[in-house]
C-alpha positions in Angstrom: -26.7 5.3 -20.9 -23.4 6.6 -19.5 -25.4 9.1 -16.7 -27.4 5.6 -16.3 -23.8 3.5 -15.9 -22.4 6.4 -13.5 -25.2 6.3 -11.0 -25.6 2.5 -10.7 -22.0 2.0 -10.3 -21.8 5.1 -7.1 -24.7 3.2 -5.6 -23.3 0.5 -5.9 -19.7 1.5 -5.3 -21.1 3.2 -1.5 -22.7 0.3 -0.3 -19.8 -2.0 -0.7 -17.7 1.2 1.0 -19.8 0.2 3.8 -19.1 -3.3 4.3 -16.4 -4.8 7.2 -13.2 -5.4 5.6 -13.2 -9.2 6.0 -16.3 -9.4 4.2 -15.2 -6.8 1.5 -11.9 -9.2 0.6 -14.4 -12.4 0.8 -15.9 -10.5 -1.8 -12.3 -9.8 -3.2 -11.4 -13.6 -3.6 -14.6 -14.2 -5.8 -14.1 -11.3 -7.8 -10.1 -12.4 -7.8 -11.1 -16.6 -9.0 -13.6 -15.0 -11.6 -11.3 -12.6 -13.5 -8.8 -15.4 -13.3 -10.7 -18.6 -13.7 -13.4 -17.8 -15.6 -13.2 -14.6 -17.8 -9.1 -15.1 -18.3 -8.4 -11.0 -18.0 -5.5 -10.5 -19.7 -4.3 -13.7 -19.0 -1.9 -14.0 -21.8 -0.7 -10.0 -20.7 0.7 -10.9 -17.4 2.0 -14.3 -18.4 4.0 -12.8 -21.1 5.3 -10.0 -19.4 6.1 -12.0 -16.2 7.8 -14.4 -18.6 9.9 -11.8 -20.8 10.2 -10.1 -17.1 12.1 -13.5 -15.1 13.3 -15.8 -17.7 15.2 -17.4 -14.9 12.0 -18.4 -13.6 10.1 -21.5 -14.1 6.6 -21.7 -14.9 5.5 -23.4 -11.8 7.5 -19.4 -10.0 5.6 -17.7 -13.0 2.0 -19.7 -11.8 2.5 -18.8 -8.3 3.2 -14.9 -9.0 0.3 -14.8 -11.9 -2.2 -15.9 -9.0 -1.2 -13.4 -6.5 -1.2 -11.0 -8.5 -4.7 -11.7 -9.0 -5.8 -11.8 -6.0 -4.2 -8.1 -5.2 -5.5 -7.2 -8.5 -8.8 -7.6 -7.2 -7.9 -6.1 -3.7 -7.2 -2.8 -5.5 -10.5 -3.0 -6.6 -12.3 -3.0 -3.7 -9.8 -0.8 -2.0 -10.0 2.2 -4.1 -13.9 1.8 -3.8 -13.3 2.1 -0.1 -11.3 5.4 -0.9 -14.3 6.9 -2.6 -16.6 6.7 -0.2 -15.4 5.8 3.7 -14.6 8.1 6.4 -11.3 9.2 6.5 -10.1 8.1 9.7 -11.0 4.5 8.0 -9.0 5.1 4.9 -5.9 6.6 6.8 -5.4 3.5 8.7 -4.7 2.0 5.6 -1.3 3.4 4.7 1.2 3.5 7.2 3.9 6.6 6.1 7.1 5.3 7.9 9.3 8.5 7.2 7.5 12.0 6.2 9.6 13.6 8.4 12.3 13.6 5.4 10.7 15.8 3.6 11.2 18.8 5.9 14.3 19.4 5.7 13.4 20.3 2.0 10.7 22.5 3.2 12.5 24.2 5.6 15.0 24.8 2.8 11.9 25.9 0.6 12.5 23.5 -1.6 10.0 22.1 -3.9 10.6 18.1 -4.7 9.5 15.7 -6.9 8.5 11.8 -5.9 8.6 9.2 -8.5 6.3 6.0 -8.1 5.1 3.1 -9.9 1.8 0.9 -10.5 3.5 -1.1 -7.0 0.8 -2.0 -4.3 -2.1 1.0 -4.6 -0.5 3.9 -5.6 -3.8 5.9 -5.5 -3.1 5.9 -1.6 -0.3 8.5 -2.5 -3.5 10.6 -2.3 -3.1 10.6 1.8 0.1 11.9 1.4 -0.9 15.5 2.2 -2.0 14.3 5.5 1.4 14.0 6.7 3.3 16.5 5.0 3.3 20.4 5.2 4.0 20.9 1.0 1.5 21.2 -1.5 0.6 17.6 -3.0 0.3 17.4 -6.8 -0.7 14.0 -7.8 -0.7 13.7 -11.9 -3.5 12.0 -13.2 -4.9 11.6 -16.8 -8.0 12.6 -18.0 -11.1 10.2 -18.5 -13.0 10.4 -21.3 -16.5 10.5 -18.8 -15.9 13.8 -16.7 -18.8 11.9 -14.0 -16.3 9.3 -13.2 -12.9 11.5 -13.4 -15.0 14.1 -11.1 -15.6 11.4 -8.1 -11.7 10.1 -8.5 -10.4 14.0 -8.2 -12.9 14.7 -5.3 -11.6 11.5 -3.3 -8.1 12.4 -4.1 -8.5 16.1 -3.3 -10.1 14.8 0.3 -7.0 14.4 2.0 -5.6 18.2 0.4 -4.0 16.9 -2.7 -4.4 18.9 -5.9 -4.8 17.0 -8.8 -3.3 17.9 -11.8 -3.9 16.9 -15.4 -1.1 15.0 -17.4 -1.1 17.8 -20.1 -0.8 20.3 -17.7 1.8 19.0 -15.5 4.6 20.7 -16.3 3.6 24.3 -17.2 1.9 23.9 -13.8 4.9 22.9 -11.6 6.7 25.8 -13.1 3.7 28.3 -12.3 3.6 26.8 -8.8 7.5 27.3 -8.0 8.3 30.3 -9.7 5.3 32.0 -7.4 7.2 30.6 -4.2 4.8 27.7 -3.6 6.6 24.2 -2.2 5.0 21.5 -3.4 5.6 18.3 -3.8 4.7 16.2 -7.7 4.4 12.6 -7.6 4.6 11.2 -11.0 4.1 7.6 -11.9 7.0 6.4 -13.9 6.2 3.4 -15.4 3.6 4.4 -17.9 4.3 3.6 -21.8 4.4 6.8 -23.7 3.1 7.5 -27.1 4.9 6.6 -29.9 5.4 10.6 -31.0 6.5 11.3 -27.0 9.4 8.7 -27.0 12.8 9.6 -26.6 14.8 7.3 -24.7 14.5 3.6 -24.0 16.5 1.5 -21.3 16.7 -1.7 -20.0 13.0 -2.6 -17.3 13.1 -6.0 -16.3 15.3 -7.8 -18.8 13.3 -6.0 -21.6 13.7 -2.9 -24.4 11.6 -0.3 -22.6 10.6 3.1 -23.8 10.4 5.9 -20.9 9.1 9.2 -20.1 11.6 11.6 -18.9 9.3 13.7 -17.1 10.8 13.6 -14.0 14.4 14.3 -14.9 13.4 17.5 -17.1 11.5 19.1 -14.7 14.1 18.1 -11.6 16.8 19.4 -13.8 15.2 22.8 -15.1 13.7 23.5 -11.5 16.8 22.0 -9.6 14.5 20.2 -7.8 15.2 17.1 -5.2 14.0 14.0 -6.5 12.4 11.2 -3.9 11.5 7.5 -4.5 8.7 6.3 -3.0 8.8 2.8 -1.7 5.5 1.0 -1.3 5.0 -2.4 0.6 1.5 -4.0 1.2 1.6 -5.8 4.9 -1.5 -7.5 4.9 -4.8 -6.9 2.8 -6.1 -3.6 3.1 -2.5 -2.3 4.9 0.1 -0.7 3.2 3.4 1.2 4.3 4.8 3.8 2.7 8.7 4.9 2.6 10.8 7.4 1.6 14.0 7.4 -0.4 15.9 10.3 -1.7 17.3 9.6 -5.3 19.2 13.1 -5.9 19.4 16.5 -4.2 21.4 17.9 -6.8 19.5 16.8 -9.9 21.7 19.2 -12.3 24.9 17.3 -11.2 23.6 14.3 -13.0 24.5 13.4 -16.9 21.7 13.2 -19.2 19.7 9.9 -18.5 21.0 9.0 -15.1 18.2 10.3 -13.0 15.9 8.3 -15.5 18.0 5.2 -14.7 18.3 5.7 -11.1 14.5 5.8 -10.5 13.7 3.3 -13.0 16.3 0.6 -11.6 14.7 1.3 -7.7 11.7 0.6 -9.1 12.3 -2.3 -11.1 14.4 -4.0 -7.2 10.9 -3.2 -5.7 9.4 -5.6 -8.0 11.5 -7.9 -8.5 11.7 -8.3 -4.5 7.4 -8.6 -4.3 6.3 -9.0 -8.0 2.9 -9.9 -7.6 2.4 -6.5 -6.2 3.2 -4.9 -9.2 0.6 -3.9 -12.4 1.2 -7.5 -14.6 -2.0 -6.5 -16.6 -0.9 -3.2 -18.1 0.6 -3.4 -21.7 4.1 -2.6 -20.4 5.9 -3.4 -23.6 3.6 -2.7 -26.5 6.1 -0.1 -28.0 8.8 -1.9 -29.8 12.0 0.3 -30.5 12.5 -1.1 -34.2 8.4 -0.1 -35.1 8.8 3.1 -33.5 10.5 6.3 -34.6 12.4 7.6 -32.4 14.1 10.8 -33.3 
């Protein structure tokens, strides 16, 4: 049944790769009024972390953002379906990086670096990143229980000469990778809620209690690595622009936390300036620090 699932959905999935964009975000709309409308997906997610996010709000702001979010929620959709299966040269035209040319001066210096990012406009776009850089792109993903489906997202990603890299395996590889004299570059995606057993800090994400993984300040720190933010901001459907900001160059300098701070709080201005851009449906906030032991 799964095989049966996999095949109808890449069928599927390439013909709809094939369609003119204006017909694809037709398509996007109905798919957008459905999930919001008419199935309710995770409504009452978004509108409680929206909520708890901007309690200066009113409801008629928090109305407006919930339906833009899910009309981009559905945009994501059909753009990462594009990403599987169009030509490059079509799915290069739709990120626009504003600044690589910041990330020399860290590979002339053969330096490795690492770029934080969020769930913020369509992160898996990060995976054209290697198109415009001369490190090696590491793009962390985690594992999906059908190997089918987690084999057709790595190949798309790996198009543009990214390596993907499992969760698990993130940081022993980084250190492999560095200590051989690679450069590369690992993008990690910040926001994610970790386990209950993996937390150990919280801090304060959009006016709420929120547990963090500190990923990227333990491997900056124990590499004495740079650490870059990457700033993403949708134009127009099916058009993003990506920029980059550099957090630290001297990650050891730092005091225990404040790297952790410093990317979570750029992070948490890029959403507050475009919030319906952001990931409203994912359980954010499901950890609560008095249920959890934190050690």
């Amino acid at each position: 049944m799964q095989a049966l699932f996999f095949y109808t959905f890449y069928v599927f999935s390439w013909l709809l790769a094939q369609l003119p964009f204006r017909a694809i975000y037709i398509l996007s709309d109905l798919l957008a009024f459905i999930m919001y409308r008419i199935a309710g997906y995770r409504r009452t997610v978004v509108r409680e972390n929206l909520l708890n996010s901007f309690p200066e709000k009113s409801l008629k702001e928090i109305i407006t953002i919930e339906k833009k979010f899910y009309t981009h929620f559905a945009d994501l959709f059909f753009e990462d379906i594009i990403m599987l299966h169009a030509s490059k040269r079509r799915v290069l035209k739709m990120c626009k990086f504003i600044n690589p040319e910041i990330l020399d001066q860290f590979y002339n210096a053969r330096k490795s670096v690492i770029l934080a990012l969020g769930h913020y406009g369509n992160w898996e776009l990060m995976s054209l990143i290697s198109a415009h850089i001369k490190h090696i792109a590491l793009g962390v993903y985690k594992p999906l229980v059908d190997k089918r489906f987690e084999r057709l997202l790595n190949n798309s990603r790996m198009r543009f000469g990214g390596v993907p890299v499992a969760m698990n395996d993130a940081f022993k590889t980084v250190i492999s990778r560095v200590r051989s004299g690679d450069m590369v570059l690992l993008g990690l995606i910040s926001d994610q809620t970790p386990a209950s057993g993996d937390i150990r800090y919280w801090t304060n994400f959009l006016n709420q209690d929120t547990p963090v993984f500190l990923g990227v300040e333990k491997i900056a720190e124990k590499l004495d690595l740079p650490v870059l933010f990457s700033k993403m901001r949708k134009v127009a459907r099916g058009r993003y622009e990506l920029t980059f900001e550099v957090l630290c160059t001297n990650p050891k300098s730092f005091a225990q936390y404040e790297l952790t701070n410093l990317h979570v709080k750029v992070l948490e201005n890029q959403i507050i300036e475009q919030p319906e851009h952001w990931l409203w449906s994912h359980r954010r906030w499901k950890r609560k620090r008095n249920s959890v032991s934190n050690e």
